[in-house]
Short mmCIF file of the C-alpha atoms (twelve columns), coordinates in Angstrom:
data_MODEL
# 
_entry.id   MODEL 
# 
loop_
_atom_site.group_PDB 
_atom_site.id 
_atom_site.type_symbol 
_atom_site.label_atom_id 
_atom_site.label_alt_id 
_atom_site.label_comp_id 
_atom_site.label_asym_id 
_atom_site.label_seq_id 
_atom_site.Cartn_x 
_atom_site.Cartn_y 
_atom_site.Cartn_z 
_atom_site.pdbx_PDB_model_num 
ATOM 1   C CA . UNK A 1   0.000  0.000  0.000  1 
ATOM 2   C CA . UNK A 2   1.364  3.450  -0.640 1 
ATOM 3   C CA . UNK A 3   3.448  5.433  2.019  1 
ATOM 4   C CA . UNK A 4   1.235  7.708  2.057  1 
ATOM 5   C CA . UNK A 5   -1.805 5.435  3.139  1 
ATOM 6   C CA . UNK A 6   -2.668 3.888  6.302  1 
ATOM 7   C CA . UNK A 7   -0.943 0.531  6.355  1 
ATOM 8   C CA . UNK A 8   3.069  1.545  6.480  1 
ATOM 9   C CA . UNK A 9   2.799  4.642  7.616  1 
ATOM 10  C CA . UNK A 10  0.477  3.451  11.248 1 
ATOM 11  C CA . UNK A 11  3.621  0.249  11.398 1 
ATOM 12  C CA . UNK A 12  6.401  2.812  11.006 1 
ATOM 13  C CA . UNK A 13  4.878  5.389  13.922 1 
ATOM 14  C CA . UNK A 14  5.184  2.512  16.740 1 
ATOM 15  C CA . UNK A 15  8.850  1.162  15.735 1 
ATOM 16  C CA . UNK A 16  9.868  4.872  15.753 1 
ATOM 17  C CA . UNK A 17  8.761  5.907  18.937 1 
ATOM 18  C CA . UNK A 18  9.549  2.603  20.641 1 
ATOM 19  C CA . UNK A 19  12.880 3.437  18.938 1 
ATOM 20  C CA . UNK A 20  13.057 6.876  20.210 1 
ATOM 21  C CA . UNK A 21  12.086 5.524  23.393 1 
ATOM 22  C CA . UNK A 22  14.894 3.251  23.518 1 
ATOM 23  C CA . UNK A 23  17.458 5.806  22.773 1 
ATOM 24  C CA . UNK A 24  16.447 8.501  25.600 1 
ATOM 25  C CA . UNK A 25  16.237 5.645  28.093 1 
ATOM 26  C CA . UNK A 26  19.995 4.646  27.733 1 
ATOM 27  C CA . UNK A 27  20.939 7.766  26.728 1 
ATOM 28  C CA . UNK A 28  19.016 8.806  30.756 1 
ATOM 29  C CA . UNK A 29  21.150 5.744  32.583 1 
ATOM 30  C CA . UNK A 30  24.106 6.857  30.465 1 
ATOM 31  C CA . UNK A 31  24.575 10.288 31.765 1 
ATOM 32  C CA . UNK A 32  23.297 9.090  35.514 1 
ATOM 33  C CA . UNK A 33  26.085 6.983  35.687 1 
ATOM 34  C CA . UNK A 34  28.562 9.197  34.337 1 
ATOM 35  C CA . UNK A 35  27.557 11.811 36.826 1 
ATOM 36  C CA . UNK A 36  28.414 11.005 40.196 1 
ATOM 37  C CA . UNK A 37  28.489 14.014 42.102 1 
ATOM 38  C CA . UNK A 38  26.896 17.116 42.422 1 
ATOM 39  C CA . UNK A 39  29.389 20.303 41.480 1 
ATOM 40  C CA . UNK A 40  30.887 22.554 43.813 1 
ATOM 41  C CA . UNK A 41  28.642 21.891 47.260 1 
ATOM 42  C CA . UNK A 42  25.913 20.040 48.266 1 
ATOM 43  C CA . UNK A 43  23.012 19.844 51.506 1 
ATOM 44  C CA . UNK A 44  23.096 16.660 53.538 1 
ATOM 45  C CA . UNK A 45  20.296 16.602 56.088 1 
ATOM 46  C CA . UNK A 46  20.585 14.287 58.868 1 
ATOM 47  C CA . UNK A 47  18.433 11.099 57.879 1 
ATOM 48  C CA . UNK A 48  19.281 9.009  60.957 1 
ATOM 49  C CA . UNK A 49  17.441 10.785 63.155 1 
ATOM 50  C CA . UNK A 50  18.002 12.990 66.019 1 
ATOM 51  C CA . UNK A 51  20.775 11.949 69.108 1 
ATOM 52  C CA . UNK A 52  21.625 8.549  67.128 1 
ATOM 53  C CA . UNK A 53  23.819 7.911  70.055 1 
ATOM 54  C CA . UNK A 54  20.389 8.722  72.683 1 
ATOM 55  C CA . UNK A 55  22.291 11.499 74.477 1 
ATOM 56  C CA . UNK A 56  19.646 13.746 74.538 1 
ATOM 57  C CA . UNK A 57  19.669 17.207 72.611 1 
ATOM 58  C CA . UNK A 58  23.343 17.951 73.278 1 
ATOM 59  C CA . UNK A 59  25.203 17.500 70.355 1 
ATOM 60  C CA . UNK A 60  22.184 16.635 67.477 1 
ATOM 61  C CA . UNK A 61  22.987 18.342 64.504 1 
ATOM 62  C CA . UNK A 62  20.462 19.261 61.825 1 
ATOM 63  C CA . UNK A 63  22.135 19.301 58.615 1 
ATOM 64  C CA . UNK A 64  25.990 19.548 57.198 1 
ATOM 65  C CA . UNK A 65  26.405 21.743 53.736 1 
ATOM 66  C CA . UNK A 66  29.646 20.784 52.155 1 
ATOM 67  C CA . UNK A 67  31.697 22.769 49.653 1 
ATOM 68  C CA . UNK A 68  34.344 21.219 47.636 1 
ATOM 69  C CA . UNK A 69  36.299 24.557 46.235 1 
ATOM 70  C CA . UNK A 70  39.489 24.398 43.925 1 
ATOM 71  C CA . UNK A 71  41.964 24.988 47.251 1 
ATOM 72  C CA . UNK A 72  39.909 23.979 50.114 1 
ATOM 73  C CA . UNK A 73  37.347 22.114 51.129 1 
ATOM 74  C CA . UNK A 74  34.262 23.825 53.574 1 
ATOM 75  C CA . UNK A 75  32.375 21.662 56.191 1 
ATOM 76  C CA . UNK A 76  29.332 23.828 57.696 1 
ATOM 77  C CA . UNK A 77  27.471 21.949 60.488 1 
ATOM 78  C CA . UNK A 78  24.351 23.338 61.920 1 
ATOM 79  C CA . UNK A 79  23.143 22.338 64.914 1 
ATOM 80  C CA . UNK A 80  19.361 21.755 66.211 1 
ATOM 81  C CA . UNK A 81  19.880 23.808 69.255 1 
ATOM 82  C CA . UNK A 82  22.265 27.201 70.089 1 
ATOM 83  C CA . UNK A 83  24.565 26.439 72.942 1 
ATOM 84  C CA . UNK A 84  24.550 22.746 72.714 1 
ATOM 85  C CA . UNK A 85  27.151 21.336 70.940 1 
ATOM 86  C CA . UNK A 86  28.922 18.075 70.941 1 
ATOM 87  C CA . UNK A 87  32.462 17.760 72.862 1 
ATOM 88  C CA . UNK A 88  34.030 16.368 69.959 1 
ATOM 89  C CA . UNK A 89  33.698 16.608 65.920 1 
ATOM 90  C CA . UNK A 90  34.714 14.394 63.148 1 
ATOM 91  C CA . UNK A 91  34.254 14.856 59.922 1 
ATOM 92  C CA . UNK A 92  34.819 11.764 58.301 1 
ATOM 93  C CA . UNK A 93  36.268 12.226 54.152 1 
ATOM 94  C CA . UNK A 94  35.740 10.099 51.109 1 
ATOM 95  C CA . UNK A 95  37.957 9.979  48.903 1 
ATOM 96  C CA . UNK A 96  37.933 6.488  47.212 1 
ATOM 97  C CA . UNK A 97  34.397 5.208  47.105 1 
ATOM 98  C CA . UNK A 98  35.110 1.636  45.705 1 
ATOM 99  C CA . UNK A 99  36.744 1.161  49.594 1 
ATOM 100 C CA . UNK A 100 35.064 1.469  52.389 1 
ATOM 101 C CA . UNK A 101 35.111 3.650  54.830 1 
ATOM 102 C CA . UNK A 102 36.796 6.974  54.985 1 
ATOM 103 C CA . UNK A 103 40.082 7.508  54.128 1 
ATOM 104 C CA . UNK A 104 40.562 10.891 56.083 1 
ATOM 105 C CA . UNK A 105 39.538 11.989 59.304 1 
ATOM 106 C CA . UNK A 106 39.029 15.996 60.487 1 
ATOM 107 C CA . UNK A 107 39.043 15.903 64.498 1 
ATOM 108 C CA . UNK A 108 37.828 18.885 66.235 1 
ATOM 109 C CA . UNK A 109 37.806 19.176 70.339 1 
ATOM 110 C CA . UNK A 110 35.461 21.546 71.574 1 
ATOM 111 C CA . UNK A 111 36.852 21.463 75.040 1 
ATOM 112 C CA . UNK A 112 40.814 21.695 74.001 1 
ATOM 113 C CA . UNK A 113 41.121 23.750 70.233 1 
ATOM 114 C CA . UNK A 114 44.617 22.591 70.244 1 
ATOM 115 C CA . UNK A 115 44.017 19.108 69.362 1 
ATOM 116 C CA . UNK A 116 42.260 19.438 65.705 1 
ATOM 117 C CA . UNK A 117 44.133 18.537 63.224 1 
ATOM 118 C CA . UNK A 118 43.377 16.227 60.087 1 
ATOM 119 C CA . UNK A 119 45.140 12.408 60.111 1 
ATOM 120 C CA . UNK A 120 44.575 9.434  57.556 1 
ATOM 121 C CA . UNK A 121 41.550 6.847  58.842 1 
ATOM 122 C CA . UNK A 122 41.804 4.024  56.628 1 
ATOM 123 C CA . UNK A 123 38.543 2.512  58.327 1 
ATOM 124 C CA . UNK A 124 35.625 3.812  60.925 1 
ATOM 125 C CA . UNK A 125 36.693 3.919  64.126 1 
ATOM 126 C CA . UNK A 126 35.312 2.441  66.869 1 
ATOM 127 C CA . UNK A 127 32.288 4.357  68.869 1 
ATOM 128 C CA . UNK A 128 34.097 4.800  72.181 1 
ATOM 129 C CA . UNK A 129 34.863 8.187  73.149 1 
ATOM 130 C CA . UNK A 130 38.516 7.246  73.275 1 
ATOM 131 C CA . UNK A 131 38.544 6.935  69.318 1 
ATOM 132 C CA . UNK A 132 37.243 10.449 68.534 1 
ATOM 133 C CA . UNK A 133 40.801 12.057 69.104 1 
ATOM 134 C CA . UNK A 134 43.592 9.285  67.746 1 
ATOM 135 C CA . UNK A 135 46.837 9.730  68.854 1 
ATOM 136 C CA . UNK A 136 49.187 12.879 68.058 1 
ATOM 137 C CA . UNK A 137 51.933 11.185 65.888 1 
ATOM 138 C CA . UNK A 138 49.099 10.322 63.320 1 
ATOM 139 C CA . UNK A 139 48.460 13.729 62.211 1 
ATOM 140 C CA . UNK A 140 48.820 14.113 58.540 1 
ATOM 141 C CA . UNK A 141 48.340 17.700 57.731 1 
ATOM 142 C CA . UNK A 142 48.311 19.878 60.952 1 
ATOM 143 C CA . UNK A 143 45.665 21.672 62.718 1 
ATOM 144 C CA . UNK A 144 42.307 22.271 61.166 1 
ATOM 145 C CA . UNK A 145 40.796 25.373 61.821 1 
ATOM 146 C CA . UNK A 146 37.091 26.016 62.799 1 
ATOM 147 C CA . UNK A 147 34.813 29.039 63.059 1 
ATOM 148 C CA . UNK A 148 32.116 29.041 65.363 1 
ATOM 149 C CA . UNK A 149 29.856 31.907 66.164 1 
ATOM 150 C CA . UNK A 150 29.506 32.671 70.169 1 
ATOM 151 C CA . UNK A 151 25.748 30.926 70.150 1 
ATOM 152 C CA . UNK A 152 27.587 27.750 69.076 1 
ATOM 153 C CA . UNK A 153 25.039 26.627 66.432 1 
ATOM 154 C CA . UNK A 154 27.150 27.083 63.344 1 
ATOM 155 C CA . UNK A 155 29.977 25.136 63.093 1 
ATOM 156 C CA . UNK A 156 32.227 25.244 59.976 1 
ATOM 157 C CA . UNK A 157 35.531 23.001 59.445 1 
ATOM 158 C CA . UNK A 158 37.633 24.380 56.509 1 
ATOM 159 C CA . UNK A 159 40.787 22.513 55.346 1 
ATOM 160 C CA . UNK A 160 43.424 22.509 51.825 1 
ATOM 161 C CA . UNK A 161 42.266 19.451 49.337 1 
ATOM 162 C CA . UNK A 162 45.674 18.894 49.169 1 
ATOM 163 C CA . UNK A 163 45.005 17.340 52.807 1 
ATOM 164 C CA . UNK A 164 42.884 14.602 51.725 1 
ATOM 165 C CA . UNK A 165 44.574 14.070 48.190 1 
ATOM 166 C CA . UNK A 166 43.263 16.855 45.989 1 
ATOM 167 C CA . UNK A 167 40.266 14.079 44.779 1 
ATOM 168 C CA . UNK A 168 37.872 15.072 41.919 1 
ATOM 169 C CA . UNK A 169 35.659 14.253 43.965 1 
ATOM 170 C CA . UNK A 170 34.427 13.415 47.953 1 
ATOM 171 C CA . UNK A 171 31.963 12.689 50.079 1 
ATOM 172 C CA . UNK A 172 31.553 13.179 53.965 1 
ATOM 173 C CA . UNK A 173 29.542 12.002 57.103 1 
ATOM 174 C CA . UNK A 174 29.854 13.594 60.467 1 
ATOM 175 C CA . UNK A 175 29.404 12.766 64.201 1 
ATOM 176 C CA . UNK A 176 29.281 14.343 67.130 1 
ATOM 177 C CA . UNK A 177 30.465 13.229 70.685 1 
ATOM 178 C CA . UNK A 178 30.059 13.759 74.590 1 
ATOM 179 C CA . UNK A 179 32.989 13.299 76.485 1 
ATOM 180 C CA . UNK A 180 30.791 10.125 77.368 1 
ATOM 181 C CA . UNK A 181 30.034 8.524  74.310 1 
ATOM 182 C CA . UNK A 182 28.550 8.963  70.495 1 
ATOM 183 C CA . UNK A 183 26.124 11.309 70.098 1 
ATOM 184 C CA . UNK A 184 24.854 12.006 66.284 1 
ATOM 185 C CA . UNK A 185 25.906 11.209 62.689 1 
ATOM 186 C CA . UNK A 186 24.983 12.689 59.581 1 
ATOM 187 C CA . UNK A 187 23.703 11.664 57.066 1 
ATOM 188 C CA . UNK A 188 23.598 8.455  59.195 1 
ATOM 189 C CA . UNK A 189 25.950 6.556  61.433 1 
ATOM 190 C CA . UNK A 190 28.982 5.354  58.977 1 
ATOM 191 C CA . UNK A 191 26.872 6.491  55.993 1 
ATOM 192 C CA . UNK A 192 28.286 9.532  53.339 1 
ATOM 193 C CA . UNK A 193 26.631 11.516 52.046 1 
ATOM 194 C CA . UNK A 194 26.579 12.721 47.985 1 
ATOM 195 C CA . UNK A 195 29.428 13.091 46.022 1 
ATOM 196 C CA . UNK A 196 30.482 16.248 45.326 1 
ATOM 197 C CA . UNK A 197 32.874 17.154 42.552 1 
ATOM 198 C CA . UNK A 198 35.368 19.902 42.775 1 
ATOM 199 C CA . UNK A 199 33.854 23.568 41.735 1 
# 
């Protein structure tokens, strides 16, 4: 029958769009795999719940924005409440997601601002208090400095990517301690949170 009829032309329609369909559906998974990361920073809320580690309020953060710049990496915590923050900080870093666990550690001590500093974790720690601040000779790249306004609510970690091995790309998780014992994680105990390529 001719083309321009009704036979060919209504058998033609469905092979091109199941065709078409086809196409966009790899060419969908294609980029989603190729695109790991978010650019530049990204929002982590805290999806294992408040005071993981059933301490109460003290400590509980809300949410963690990270920003992965060209020199240095940004770590702003935000807590639920003003004036109740956790003892101790980690901020646990990504950098080779086909192993697990983190490969860096940031370690911030409310109580004594001498002893942050940044050393190479390898695995997750234990959750005893003791493990939050590892031993001095294991530093790998000095102190890591912190800015915290005086209502203690806002809590932001900032350190060179050349301290966790200028990656393309990282993710982070972050807990909290009392001098007693685990308090919060975010985005969930020993979980990361997104990728996030370098800006």
């Amino acid at each position: 029958m001719d083309i321009h009829g009704g036979t060919r032309r209504s058998s033609i329609r469905p092979r091109l769009a199941r065709t078409v369909a086809v196409l966009a559906a790899a060419l969908l998974a294609l980029g989603l795999a190729a695109a790991p990361a978010s650019a530049a920073y990204r929002v982590v809320p805290d999806r294992g719940g408040a005071n993981d580690g059933k301490n109460g309020s003290i400590g509980d953060m809300a949410r963690v924005t990270v920003h992965h710049g060209r020199e240095r990496v940004t770590v702003r915590v935000v807590m639920t409440r003003p004036n109740a923050p956790g003892d101790f900080y980690n901020v646990f870093v990504d950098t080779a997601p086909r192993d697990r666990g983190p490969e860096y550690m940031v370690v911030y001590d409310v109580i004594d601002d001498s002893r942050s500093f940044i050393r190479r974790a390898g695995k997750w720690p234990a959750d005893e208090a003791g493990t939050f601040l590892p031993p001095r000779k294991r530093v790998t790249c000095g102190r890591a400095p912190v800015q915290r306004p005086p209502q203690q609510r806002v809590f932001t970690f900032s350190f060179k990517r050349s301290c966790v091995g200028n990656p393309r790309s990282l993710a982070v998780s972050v807990r909290t301690a009392q001098e007693y014992g685990p308090n919060d994680w975010v985005p969930a105990r020993r979980q990361f949170g997104p990728a996030v390529r370098r800006g």
